[in-house]
mmCIF file of the C-alpha atoms, coordinates in Angstrom:
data_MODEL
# 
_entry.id   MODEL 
# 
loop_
_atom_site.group_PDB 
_atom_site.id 
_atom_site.type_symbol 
_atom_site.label_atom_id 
_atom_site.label_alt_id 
_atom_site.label_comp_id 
_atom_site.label_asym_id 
_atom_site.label_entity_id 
_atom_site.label_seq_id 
_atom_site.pdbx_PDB_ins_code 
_atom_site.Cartn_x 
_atom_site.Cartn_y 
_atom_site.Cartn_z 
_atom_site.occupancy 
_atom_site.B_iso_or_equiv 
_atom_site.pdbx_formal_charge 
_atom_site.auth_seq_id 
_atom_site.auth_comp_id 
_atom_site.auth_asym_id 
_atom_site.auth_atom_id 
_atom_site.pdbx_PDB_model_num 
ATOM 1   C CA . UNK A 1 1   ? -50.817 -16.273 -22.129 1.00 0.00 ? 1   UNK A CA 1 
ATOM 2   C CA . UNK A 1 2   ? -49.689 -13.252 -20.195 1.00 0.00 ? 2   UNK A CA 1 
ATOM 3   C CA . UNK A 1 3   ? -47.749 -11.756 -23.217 1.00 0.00 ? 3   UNK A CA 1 
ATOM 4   C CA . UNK A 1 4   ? -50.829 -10.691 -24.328 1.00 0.00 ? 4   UNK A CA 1 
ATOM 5   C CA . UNK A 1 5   ? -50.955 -7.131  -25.965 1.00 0.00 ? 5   UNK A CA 1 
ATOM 6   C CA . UNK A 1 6   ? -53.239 -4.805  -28.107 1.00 0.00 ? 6   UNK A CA 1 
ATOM 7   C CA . UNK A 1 7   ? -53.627 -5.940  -31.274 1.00 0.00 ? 7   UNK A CA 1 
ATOM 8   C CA . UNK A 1 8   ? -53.133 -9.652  -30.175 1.00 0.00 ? 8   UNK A CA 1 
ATOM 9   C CA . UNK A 1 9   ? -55.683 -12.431 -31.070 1.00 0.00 ? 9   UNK A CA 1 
ATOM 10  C CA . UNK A 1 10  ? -56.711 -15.181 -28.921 1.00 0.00 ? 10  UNK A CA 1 
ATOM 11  C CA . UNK A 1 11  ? -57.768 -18.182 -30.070 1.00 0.00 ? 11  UNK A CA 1 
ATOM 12  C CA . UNK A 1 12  ? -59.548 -21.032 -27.678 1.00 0.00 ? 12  UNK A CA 1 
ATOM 13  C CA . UNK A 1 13  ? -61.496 -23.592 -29.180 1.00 0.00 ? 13  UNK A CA 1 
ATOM 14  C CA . UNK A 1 14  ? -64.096 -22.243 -31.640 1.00 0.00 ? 14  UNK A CA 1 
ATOM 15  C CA . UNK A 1 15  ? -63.817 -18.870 -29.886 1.00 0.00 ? 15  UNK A CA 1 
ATOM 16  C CA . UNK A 1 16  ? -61.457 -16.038 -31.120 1.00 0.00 ? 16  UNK A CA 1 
ATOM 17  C CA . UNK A 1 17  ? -60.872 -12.942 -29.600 1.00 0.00 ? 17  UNK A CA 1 
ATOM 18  C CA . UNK A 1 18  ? -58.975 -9.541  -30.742 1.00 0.00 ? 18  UNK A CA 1 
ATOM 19  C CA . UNK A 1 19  ? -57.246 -7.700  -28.316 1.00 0.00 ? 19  UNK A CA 1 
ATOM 20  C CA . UNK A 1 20  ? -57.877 -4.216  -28.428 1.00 0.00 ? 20  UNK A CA 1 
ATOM 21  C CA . UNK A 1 21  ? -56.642 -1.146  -25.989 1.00 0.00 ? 21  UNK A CA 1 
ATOM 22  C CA . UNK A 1 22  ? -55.382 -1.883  -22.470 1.00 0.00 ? 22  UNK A CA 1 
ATOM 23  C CA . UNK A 1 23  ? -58.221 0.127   -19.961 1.00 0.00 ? 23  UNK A CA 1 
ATOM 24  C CA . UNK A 1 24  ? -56.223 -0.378  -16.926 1.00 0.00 ? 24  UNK A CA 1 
ATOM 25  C CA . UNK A 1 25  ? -54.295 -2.408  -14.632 1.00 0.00 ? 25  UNK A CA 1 
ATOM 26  C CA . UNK A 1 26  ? -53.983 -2.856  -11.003 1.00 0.00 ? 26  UNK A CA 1 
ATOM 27  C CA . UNK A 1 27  ? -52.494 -5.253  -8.618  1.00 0.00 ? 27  UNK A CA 1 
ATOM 28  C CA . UNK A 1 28  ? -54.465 -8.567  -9.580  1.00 0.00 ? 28  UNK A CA 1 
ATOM 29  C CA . UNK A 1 29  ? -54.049 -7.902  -13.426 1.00 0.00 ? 29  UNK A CA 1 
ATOM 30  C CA . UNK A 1 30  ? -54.811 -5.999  -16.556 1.00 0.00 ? 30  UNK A CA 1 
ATOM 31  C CA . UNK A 1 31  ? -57.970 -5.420  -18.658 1.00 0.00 ? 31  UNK A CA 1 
ATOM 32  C CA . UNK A 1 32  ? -58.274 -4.721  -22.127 1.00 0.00 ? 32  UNK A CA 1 
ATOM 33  C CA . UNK A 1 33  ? -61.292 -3.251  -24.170 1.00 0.00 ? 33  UNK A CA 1 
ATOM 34  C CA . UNK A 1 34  ? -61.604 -6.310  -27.390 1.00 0.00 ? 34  UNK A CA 1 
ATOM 35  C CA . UNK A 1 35  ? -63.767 -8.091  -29.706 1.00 0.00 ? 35  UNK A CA 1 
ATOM 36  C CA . UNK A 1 36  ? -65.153 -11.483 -29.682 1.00 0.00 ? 36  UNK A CA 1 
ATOM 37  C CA . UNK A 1 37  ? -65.196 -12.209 -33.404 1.00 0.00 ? 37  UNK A CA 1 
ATOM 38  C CA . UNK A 1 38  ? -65.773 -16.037 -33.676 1.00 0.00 ? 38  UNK A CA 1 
ATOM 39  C CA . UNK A 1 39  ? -68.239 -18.247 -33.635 1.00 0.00 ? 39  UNK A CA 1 
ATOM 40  C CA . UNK A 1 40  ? -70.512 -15.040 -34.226 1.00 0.00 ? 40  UNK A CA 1 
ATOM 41  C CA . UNK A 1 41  ? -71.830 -13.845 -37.365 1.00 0.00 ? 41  UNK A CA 1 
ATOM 42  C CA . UNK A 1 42  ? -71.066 -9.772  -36.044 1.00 0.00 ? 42  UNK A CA 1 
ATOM 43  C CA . UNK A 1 43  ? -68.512 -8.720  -33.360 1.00 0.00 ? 43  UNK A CA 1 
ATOM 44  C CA . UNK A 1 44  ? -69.403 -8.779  -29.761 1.00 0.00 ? 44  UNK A CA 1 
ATOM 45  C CA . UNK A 1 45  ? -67.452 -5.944  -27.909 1.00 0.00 ? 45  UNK A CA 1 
ATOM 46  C CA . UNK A 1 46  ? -66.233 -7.481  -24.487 1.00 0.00 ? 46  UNK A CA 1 
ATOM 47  C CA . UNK A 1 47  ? -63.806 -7.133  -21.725 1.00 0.00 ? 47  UNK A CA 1 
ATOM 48  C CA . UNK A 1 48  ? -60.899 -9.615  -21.620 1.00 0.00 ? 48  UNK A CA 1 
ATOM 49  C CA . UNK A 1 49  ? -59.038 -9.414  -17.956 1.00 0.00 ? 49  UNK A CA 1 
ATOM 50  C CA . UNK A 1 50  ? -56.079 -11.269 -17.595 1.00 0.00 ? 50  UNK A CA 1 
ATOM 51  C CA . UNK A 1 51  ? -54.263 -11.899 -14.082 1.00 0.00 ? 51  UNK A CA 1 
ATOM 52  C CA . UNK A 1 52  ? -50.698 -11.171 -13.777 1.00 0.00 ? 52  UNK A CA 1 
ATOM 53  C CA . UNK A 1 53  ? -48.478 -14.261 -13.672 1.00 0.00 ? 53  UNK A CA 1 
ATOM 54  C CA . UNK A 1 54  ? -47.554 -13.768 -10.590 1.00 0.00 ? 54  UNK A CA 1 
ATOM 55  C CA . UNK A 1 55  ? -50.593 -13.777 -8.820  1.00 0.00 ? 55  UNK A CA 1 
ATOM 56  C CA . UNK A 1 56  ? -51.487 -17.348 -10.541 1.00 0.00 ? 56  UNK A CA 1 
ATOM 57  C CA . UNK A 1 57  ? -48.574 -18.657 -9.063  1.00 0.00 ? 57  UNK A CA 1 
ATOM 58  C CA . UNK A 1 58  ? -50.083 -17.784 -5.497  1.00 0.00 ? 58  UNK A CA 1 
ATOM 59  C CA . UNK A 1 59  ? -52.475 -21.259 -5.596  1.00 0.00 ? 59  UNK A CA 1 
ATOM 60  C CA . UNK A 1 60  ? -55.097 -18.881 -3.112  1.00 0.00 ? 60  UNK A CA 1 
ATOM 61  C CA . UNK A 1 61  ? -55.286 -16.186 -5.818  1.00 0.00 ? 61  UNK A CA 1 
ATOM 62  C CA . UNK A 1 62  ? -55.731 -18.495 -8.452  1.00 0.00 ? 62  UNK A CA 1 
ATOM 63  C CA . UNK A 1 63  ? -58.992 -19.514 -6.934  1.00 0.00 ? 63  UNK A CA 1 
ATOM 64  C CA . UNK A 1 64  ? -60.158 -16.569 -5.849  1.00 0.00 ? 64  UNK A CA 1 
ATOM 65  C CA . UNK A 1 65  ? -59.807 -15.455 -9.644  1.00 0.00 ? 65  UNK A CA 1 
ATOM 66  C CA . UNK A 1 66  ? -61.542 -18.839 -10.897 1.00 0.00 ? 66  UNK A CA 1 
ATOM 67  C CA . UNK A 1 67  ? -64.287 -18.512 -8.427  1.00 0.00 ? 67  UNK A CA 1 
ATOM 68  C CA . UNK A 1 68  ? -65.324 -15.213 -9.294  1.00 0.00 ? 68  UNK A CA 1 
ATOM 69  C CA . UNK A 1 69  ? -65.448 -15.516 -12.583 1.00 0.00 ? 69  UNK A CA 1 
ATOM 70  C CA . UNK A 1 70  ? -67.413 -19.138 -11.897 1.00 0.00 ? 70  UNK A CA 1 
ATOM 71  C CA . UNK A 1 71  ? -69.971 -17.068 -9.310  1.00 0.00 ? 71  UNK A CA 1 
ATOM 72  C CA . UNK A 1 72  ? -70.275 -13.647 -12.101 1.00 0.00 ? 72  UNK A CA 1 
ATOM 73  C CA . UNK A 1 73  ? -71.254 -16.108 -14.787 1.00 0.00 ? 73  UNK A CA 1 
ATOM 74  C CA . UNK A 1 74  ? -74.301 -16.962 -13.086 1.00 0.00 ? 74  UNK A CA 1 
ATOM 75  C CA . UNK A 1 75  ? -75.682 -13.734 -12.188 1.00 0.00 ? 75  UNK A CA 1 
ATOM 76  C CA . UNK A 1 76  ? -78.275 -12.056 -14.662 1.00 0.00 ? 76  UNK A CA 1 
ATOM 77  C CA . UNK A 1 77  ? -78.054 -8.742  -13.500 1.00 0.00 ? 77  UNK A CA 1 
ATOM 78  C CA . UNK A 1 78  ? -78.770 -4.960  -15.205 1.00 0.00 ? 78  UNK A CA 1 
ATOM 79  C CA . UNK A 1 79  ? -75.826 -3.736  -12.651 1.00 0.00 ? 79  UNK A CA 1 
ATOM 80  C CA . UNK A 1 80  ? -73.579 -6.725  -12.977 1.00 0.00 ? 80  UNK A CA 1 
ATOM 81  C CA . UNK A 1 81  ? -71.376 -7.233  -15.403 1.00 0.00 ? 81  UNK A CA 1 
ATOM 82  C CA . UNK A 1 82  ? -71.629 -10.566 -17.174 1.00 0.00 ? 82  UNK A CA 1 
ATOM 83  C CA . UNK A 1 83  ? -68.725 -13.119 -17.592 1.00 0.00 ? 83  UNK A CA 1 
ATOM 84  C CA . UNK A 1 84  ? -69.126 -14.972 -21.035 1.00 0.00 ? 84  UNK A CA 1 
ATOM 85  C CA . UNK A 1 85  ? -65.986 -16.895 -21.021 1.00 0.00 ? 85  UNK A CA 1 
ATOM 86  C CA . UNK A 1 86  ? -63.741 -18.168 -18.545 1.00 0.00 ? 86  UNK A CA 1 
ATOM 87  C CA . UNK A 1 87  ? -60.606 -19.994 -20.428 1.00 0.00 ? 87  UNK A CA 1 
ATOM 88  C CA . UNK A 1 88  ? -57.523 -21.990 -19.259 1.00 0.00 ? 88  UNK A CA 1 
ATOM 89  C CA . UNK A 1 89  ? -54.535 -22.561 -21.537 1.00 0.00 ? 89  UNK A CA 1 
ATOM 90  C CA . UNK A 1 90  ? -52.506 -25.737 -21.669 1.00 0.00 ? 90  UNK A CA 1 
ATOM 91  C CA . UNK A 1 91  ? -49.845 -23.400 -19.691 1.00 0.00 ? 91  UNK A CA 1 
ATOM 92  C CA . UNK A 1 92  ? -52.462 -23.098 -17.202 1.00 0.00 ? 92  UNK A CA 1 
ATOM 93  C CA . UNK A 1 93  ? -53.211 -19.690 -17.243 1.00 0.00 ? 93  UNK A CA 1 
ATOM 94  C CA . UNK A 1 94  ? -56.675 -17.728 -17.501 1.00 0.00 ? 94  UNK A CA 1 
ATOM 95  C CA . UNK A 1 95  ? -58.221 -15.658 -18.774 1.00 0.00 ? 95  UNK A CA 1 
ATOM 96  C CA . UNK A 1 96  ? -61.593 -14.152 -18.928 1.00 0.00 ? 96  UNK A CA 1 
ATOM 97  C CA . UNK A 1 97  ? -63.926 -12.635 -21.056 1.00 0.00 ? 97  UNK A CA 1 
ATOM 98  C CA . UNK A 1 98  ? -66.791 -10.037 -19.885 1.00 0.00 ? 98  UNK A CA 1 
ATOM 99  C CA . UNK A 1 99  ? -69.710 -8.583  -22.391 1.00 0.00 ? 99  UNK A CA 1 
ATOM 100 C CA . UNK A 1 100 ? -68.893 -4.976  -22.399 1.00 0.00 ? 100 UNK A CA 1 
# 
């Protein structure tokens, strides 16, 4: 999944996302500004930040990126920003999914 580009669409299980513009990258990956458009009726604007293939090859990384995402999806906070989805492809890599 790391070929993923604006305009793109994601599709994992009943969810679908559409990539939109690329906000910014940095050393663990790169985040784009997109829309989660199924299973809703309307279009949810969210975050999708995707890790750079090499830094899920480094196994420690890997976690690190799982576990935060794991830890931000249970916070409920005004100042936090929420995780909605958090989704592994057959190929192994992730992906996640923050409300905007």
């Amino acid at each position: 999944m790391s070929n993923i580009e604006t305009g793109g669409r994601i599709k994992h299980g009943d969810d679908e996302y559409v990539i939109g513009d690329e906000l910014g990258k940095g050393g663990f990956g790169r985040v784009f500004k997109s829309e989660r458009i199924r299973p809703l009726r309307s279009p949810v604007p969210v975050v999708v930040k995707v890790p750079h293939p090499d830094v899920m090859k480094d196994p420690i990384l890997a976690q690190k990126f799982a576990r935060k995402a794991r830890i931000l999806a249970n916070i409920r906070h005004p100042n936090v920003v929420r995780i909605i989805a958090y989704l592994e492809f057959e190929d192994g890599e992730p992906l996640c999914a923050n409300v905007a």
